[in-house]
N, C-alpha and C positions, 0 to 999 in steps of 0.2 A: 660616660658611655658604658653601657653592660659589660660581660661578657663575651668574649669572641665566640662562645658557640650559642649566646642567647644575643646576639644583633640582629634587630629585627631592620630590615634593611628599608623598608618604607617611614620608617621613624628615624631611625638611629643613623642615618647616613644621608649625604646631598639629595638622593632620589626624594628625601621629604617636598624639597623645593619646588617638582614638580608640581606636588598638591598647590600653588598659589601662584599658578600660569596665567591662570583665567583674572585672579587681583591687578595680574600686570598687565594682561591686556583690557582689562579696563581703565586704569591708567593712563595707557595711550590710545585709547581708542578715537580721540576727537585728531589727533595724526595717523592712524593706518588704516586699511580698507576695512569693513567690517568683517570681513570673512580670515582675518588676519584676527580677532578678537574671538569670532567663532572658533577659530584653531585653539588659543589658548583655554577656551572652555575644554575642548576635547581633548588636549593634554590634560586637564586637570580631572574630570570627569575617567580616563583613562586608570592615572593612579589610584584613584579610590576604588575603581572596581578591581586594579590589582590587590590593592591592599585587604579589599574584604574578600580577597578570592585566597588569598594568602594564609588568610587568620583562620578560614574555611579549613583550607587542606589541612592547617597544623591540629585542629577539631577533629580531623577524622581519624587521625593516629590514635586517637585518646579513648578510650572505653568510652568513658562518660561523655563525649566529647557532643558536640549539638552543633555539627556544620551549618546548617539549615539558616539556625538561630543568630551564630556568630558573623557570619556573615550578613542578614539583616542589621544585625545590632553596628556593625562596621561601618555597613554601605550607607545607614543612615547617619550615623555619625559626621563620617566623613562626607559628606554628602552636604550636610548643613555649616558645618565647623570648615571645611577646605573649598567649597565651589560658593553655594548657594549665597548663605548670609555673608561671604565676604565679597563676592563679587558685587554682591548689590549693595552694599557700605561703601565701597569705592566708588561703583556706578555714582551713587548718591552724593558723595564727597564730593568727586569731579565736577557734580553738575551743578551744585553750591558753589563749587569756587568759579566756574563758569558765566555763573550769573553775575557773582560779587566780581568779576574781573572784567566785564562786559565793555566798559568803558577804554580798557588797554587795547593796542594794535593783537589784531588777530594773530601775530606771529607771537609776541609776550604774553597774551593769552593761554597759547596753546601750550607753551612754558610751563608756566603758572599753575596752569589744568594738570597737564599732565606729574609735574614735581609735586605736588600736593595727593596726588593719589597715591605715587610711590611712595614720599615720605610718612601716608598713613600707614601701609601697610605691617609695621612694625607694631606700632600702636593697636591696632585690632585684634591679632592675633590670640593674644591671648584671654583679654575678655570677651573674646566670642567662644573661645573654646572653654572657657569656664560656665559661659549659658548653655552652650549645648550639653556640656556635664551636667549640670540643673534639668536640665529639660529632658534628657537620657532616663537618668536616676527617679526622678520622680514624678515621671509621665510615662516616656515610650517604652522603657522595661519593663515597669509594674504593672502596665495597665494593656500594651500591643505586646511584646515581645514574647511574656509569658507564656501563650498562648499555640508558640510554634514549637514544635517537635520534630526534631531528625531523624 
């Protein structure tokens, strides 16, 4: 962990958790309402616009600082790396094991579904967040990002 006066509190502390609301409610989404999976988007979706609102303000203190930018470069990040591609990795998980589980009672099914998306959860994490560093680095910065000015 950093510094206690450099804790970045959307990383470095439980609030990260938030970002991987929407993972879990994909997870259980074949047991709770849908709008109960919609909520966990919107917690998730939530964090990442704190956090790129965050990394924004800390930009504006700075001479050289490029709010504008950092917060694109954020919002996309997290955007892809915390809601998007993992939510739909799970989506897709669950519904693989749903199909390959078709045959069990619907109550062991639902088990099944649901504990196999959790247990991915860990597992994704960070080779997703290694592609979006790839795809950051040598796509969206050099070729979109450049381009903005604050």
């Amino acid at each position: 962990m950093a510094d206690p006066e450099e804790v970045d509190i959307y990383r470095d502390t439980p609030i990260r958790y938030l970002g991987y609301a929407n993972e879990v409610g994909e997870a259980f989404r074949n047991l709770v309402h849908r709008n109960v999976v919609r909520f966990s988007y919107l917690v998730s979706a939530s964090y990442v616009l704190a956090d790129a609102s965050s990394k924004a303000r800390l930009e504006t203190n700075s001479a050289l600082g490029k709010p504008i930018r950092t917060f694109t470069d954020v919002l996309i990040w997290q955007g892809l790396a915390s809601v998007i591609i993992p939510g739909f990795t799970i989506n897709r998980i669950c519904w693989v094991v749903g199909k390959v589980a078709s045959k069990l009672p619907p109550a062991q099914r639902s088990v099944v579904v649901t504990g196999s998306g959790l247990l991915a959860i860990p597992f994704i994490i960070k080779p997703i967040d290694r592609g979006v560093d790839q795809l950051m680095d040598k796509g969206v910065r050099p070729y979109a990002l450049k381009h903005i000015h604050a």
